[in-house]
C-alpha positions as CSV (number, residue, x, y, z in Angstrom):
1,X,-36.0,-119.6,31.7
2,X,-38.0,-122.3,33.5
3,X,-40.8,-119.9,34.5
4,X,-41.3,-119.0,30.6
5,X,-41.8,-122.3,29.5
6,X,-44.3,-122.6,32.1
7,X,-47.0,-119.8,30.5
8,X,-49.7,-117.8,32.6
9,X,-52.7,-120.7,31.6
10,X,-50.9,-123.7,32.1
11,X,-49.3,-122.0,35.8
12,X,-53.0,-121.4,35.9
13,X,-53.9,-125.4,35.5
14,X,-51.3,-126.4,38.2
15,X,-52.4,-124.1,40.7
16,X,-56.0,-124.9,40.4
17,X,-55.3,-128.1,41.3
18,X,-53.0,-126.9,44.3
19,X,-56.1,-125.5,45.2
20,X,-58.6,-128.4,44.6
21,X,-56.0,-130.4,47.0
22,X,-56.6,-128.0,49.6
23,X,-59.6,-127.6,49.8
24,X,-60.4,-131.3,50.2
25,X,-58.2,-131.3,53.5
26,X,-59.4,-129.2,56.4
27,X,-56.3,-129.3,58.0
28,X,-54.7,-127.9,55.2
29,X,-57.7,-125.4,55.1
30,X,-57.5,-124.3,58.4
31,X,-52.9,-123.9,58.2
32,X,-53.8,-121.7,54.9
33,X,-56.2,-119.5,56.9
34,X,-53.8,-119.2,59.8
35,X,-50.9,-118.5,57.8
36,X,-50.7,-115.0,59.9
37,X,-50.2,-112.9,56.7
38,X,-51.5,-109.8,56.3
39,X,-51.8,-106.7,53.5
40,X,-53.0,-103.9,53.4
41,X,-55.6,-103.6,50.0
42,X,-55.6,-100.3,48.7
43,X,-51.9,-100.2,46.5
44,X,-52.2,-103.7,45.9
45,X,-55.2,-103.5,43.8
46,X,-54.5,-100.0,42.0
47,X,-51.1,-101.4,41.1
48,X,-52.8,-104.7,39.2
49,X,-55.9,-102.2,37.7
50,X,-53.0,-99.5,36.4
51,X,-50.9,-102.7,34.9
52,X,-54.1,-104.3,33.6
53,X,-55.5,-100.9,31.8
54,X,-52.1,-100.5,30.1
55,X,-51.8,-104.1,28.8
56,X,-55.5,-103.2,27.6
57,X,-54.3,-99.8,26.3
58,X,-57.6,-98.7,28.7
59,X,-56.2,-96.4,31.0
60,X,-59.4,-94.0,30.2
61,X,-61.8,-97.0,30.8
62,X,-60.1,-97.6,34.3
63,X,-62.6,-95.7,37.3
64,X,-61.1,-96.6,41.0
65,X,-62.3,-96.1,44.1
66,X,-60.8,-97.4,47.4
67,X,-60.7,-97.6,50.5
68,X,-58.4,-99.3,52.6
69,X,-58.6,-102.0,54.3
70,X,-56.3,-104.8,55.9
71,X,-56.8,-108.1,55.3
72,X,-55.1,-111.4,56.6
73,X,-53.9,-112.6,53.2
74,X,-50.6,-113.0,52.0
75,X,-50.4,-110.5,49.2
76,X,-49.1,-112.6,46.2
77,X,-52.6,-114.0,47.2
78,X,-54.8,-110.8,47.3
79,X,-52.3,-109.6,43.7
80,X,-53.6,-113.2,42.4
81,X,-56.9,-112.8,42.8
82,X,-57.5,-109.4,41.4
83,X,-55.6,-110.0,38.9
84,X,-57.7,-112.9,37.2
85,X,-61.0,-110.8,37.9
86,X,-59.5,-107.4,36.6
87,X,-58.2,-109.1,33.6
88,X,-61.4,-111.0,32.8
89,X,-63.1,-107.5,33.0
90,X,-61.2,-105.9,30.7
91,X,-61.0,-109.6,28.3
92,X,-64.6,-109.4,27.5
93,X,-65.4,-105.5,27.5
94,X,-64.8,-103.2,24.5
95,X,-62.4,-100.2,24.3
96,X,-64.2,-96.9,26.0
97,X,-66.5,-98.7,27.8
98,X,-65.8,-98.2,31.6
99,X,-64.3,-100.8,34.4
100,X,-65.3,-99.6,37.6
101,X,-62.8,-101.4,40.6
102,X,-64.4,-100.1,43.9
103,X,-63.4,-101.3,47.9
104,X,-65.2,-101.0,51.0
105,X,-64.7,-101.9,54.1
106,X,-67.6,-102.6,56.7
107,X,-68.0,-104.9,59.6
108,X,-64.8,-106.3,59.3
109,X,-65.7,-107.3,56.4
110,X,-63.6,-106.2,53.0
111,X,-65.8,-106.1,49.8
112,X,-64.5,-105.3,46.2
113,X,-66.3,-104.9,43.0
114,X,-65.2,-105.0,39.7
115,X,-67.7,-103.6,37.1
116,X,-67.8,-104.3,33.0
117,X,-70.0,-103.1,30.9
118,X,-69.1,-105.8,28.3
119,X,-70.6,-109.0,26.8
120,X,-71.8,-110.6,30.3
121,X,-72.3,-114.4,31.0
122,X,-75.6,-116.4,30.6
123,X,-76.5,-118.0,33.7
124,X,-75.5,-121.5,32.2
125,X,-71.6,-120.0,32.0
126,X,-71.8,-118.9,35.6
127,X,-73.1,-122.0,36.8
128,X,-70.7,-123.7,35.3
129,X,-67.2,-121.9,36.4
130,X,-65.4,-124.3,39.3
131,X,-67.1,-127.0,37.0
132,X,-63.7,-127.0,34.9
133,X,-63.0,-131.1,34.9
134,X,-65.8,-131.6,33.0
135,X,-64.5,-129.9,29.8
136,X,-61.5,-130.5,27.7
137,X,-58.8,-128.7,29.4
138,X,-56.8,-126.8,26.9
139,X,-59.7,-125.3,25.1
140,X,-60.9,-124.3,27.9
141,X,-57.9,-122.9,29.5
142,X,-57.4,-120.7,26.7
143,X,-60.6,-119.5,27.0
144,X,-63.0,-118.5,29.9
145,X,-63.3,-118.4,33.3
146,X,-60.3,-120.6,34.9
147,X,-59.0,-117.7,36.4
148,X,-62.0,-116.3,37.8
149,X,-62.5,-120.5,39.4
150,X,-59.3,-119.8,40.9
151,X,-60.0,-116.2,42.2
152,X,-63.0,-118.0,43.9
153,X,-61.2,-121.1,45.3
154,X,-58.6,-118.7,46.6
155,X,-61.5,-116.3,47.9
156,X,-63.1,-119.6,49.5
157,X,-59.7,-121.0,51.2
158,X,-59.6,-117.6,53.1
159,X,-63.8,-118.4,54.0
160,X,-64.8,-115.2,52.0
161,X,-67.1,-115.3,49.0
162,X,-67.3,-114.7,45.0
163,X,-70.1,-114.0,43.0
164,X,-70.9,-113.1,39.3
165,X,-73.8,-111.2,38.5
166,X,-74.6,-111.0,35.0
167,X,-76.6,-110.0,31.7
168,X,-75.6,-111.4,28.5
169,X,-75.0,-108.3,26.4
170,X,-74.8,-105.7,29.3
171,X,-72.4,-106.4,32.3
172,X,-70.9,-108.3,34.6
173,X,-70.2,-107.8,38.3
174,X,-68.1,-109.7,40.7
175,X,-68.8,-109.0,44.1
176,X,-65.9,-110.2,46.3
177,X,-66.2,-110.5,50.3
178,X,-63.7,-111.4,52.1
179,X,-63.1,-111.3,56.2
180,X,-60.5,-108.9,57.9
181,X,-60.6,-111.4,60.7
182,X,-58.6,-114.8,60.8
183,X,-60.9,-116.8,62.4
184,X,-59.8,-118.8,65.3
């Protein structure tokens, strides 16, 4: 089929630059934030973490705690974005070593973590995620961090936040927060 052909880095490359279109136009920013969608979190993400952990053969390394919370996201959206962050956690972490996917919700505000306790990112590689035109494209689809860019463009179309902290050698944590309020 058509959708075969079309493999999960190069659907990556085309909807990165979906994204990069919209977020150049703020009318097109402001229709994808008032799209009226909403999901609840909770299944959503356990579903992606359980699927991830088996493709890993992980399910021992898998630790989730959540809470649930609604947000105003379409949930192909919410699914997308966890599941670039969840798979790039368990990409770059070694077998028995734990990935740790917890939820809160505070303030109507909705914050996941995912935790790795696997090779980590220099600064230098954080800084330069979202900076993907600069590099030759296939290499470095195969490779790192496009779909982490995209769980942050996706993040920053619905005005929420991504972060990456980091220590080569150590871990990595994304922070993610994200609004339970459309604004108006």
């Amino acid at each position: 089929s058509c959708s075969e052909l079309l493999n999960r880095p190069n659907r990556n490359v085309l909807l990165y630059s979906q994204l990069l279109r919209i977020g150049t136009d703020p009318e097109k920013v402001i229709a994808f934030r008032n799209s009226r969608d909403e999901c609840t979190t909770k299944l959503v993400i356990s579903e992606v973490a359980l699927q991830k952990a088996e493709e890993a053969n992980r399910m021992s390394d898998l630790q989730l705690k959540l809470q649930e919370a609604t947000v105003p996201i379409a949930r192909s959206k919410i699914k997308k974005i966890v599941e670039e962050i969840i798979d790039n956690a368990f990409k770059f972490s070694l077998a028995n070593t734990p990935v740790k996917i917890t939820t809160n919700f505070q303030n109507n505000f909705f914050h996941l973590f995912v935790i790795d306790r696997g090779q980590g990112m220099s600064s230098e590689q954080i800084a330069n995620l979202g900076a993907y035109l600069q590099f030759d494209p296939i290499q470095e689809m195969q490779g790192f961090g496009l779909g982490l860019t995209i769980a942050k463009l996706l993040i920053e179309l619905y005005a929420g936040n991504l972060s990456i902290e980091s220590t080569p050698g150590a871990y990595t944590a994304v922070p993610v927060t994200l609004p339970t309020e459309s604004g108006d």
